[in-house]
N, CA, C, O and CB atoms as a CASP TS submission, in Angstrom:
PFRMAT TS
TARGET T0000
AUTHOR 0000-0000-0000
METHOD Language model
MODEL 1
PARENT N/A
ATOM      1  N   UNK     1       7.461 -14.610  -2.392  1.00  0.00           N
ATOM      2  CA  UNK     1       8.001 -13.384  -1.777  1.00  0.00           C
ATOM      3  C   UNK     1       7.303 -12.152  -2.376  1.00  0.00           C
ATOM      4  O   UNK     1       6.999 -11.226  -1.624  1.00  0.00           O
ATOM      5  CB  UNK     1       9.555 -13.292  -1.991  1.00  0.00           C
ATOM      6  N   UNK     2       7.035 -12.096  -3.678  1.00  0.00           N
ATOM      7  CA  UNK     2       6.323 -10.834  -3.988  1.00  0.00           C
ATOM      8  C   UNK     2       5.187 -10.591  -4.097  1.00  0.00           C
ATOM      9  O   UNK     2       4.697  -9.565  -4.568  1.00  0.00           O
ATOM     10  CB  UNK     2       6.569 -10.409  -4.841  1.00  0.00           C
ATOM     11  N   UNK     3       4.297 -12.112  -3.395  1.00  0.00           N
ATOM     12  CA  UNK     3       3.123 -11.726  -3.519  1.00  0.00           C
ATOM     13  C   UNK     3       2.883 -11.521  -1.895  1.00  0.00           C
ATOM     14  O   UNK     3       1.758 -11.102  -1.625  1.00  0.00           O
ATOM     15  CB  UNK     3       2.206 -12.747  -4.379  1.00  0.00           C
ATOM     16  N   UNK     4       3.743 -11.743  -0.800  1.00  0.00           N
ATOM     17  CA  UNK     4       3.627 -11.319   0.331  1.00  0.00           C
ATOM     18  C   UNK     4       3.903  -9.747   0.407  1.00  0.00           C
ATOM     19  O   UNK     4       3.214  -9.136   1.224  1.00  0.00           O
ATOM     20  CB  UNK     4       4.429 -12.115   1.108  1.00  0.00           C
ATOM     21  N   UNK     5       4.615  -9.184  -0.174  1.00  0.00           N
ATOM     22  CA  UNK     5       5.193  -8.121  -0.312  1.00  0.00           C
ATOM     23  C   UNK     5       4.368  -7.243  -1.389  1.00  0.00           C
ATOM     24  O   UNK     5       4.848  -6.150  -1.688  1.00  0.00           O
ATOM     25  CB  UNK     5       6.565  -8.421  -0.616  1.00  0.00           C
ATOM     26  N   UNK     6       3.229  -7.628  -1.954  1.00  0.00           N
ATOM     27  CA  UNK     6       2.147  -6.988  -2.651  1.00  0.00           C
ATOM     28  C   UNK     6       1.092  -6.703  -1.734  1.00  0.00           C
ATOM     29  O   UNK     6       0.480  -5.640  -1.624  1.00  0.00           O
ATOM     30  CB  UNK     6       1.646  -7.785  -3.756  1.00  0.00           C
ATOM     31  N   UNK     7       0.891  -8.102  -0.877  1.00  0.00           N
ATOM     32  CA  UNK     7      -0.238  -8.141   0.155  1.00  0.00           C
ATOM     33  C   UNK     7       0.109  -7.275   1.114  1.00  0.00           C
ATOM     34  O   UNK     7      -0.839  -6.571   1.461  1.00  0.00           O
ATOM     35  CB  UNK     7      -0.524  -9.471   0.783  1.00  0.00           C
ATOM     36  N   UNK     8       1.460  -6.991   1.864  1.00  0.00           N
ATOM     37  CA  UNK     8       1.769  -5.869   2.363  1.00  0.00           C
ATOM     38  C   UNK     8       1.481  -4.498   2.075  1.00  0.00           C
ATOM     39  O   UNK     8       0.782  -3.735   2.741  1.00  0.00           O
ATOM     40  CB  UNK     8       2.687  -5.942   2.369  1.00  0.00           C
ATOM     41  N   UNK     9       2.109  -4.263   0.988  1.00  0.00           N
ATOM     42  CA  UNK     9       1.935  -2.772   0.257  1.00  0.00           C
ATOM     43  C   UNK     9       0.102  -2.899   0.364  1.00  0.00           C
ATOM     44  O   UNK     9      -0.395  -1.916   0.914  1.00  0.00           O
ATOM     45  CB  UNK     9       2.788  -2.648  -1.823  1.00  0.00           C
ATOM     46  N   UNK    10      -0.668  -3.722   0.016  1.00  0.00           N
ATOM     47  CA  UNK    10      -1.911  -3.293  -0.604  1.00  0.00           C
ATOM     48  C   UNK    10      -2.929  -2.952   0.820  1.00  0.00           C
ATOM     49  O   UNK    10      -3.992  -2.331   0.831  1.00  0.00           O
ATOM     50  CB  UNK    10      -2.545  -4.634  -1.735  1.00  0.00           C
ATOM     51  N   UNK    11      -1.992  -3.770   2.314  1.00  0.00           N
ATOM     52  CA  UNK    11      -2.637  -3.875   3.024  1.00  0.00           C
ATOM     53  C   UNK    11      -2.094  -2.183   4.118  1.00  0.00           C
ATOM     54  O   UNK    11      -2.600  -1.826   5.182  1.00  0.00           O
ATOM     55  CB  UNK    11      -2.529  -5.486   3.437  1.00  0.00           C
ATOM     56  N   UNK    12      -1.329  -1.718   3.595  1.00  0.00           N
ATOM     57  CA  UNK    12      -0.449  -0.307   4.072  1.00  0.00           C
ATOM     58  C   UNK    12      -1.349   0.785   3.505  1.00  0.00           C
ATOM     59  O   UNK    12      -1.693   1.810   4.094  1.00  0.00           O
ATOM     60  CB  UNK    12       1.307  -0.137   3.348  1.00  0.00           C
ATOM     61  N   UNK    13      -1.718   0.362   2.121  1.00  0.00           N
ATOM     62  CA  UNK    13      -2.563   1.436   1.742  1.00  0.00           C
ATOM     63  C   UNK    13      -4.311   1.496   2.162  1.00  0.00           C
ATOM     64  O   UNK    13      -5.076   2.461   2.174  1.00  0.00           O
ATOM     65  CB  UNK    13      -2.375   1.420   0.233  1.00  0.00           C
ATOM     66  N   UNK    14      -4.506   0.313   2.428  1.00  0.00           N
ATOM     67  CA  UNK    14      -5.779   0.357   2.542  1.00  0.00           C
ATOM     68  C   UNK    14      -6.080   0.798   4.126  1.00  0.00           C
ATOM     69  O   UNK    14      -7.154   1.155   4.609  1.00  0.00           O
ATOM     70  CB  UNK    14      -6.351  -1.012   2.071  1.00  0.00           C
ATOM     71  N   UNK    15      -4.537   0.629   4.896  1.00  0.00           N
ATOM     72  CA  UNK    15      -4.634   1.494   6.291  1.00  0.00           C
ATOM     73  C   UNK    15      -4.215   2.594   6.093  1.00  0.00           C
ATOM     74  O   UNK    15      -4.293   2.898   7.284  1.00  0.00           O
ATOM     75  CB  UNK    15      -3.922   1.061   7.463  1.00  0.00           C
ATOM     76  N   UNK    16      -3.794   3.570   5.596  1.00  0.00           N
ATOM     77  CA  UNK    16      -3.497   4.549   5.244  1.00  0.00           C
ATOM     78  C   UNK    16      -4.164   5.066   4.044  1.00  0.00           C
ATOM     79  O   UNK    16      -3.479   5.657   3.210  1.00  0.00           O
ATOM     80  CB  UNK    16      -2.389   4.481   5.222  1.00  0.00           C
ATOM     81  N   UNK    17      -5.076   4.954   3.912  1.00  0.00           N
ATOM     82  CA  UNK    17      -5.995   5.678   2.726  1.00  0.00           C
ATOM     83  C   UNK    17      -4.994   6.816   2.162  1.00  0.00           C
ATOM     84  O   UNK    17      -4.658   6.684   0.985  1.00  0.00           O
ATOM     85  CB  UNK    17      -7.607   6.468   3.389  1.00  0.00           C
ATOM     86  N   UNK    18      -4.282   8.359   3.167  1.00  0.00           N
ATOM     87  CA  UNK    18      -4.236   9.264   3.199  1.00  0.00           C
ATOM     88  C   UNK    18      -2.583   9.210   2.482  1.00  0.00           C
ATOM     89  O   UNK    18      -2.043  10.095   1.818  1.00  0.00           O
ATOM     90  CB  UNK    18      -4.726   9.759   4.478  1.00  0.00           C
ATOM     91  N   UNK    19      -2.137   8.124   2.799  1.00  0.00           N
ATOM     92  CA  UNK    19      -0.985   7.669   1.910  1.00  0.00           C
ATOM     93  C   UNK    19      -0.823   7.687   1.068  1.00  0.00           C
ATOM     94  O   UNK    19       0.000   8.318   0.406  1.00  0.00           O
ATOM     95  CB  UNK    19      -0.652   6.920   1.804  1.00  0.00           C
ATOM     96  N   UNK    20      -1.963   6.618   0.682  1.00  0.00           N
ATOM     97  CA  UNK    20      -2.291   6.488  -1.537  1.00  0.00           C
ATOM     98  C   UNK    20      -1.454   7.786  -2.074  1.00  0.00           C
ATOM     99  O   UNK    20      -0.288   8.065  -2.353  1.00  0.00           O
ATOM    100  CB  UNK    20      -4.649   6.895  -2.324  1.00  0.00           C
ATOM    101  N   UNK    21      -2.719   8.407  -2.054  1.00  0.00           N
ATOM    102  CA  UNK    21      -2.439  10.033  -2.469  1.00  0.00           C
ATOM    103  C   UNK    21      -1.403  10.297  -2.776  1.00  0.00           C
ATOM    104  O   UNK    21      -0.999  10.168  -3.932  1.00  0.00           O
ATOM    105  CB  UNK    21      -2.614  11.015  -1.599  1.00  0.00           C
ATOM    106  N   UNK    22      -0.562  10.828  -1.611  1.00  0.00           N
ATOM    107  CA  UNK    22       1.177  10.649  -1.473  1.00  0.00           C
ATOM    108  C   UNK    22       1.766  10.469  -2.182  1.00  0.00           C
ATOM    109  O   UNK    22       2.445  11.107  -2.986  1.00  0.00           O
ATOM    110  CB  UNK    22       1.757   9.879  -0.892  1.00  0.00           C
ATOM    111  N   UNK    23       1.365   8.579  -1.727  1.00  0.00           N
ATOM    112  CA  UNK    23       2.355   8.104  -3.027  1.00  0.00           C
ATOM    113  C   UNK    23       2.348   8.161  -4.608  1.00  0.00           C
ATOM    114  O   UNK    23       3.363   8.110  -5.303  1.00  0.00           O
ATOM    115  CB  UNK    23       2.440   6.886  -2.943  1.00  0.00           C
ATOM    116  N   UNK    24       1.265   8.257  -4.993  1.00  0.00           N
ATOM    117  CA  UNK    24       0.582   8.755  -6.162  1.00  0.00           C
ATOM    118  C   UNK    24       1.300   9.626  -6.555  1.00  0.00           C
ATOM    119  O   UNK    24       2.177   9.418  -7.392  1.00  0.00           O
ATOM    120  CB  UNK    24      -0.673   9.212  -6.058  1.00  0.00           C
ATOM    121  N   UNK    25       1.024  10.969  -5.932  1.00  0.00           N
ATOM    122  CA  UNK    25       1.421  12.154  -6.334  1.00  0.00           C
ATOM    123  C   UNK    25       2.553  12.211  -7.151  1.00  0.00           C
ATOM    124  O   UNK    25       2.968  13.297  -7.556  1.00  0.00           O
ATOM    125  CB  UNK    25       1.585  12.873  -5.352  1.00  0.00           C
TER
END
């Protein structure tokens, strides 16, 4: 479960580049 749910998140950011940031911030 949390490595589906890593692969998610990692695959959200790498479509959303402009996100990272964001969430970063």
């Amino acid at each position: 479960i949390l490595a589906e749910l890593l692969s998610t998140f990692r695959l959200y950011l790498w479509d959303n580049n402009t996100h990272v940031v964001h969430l970063q911030s």
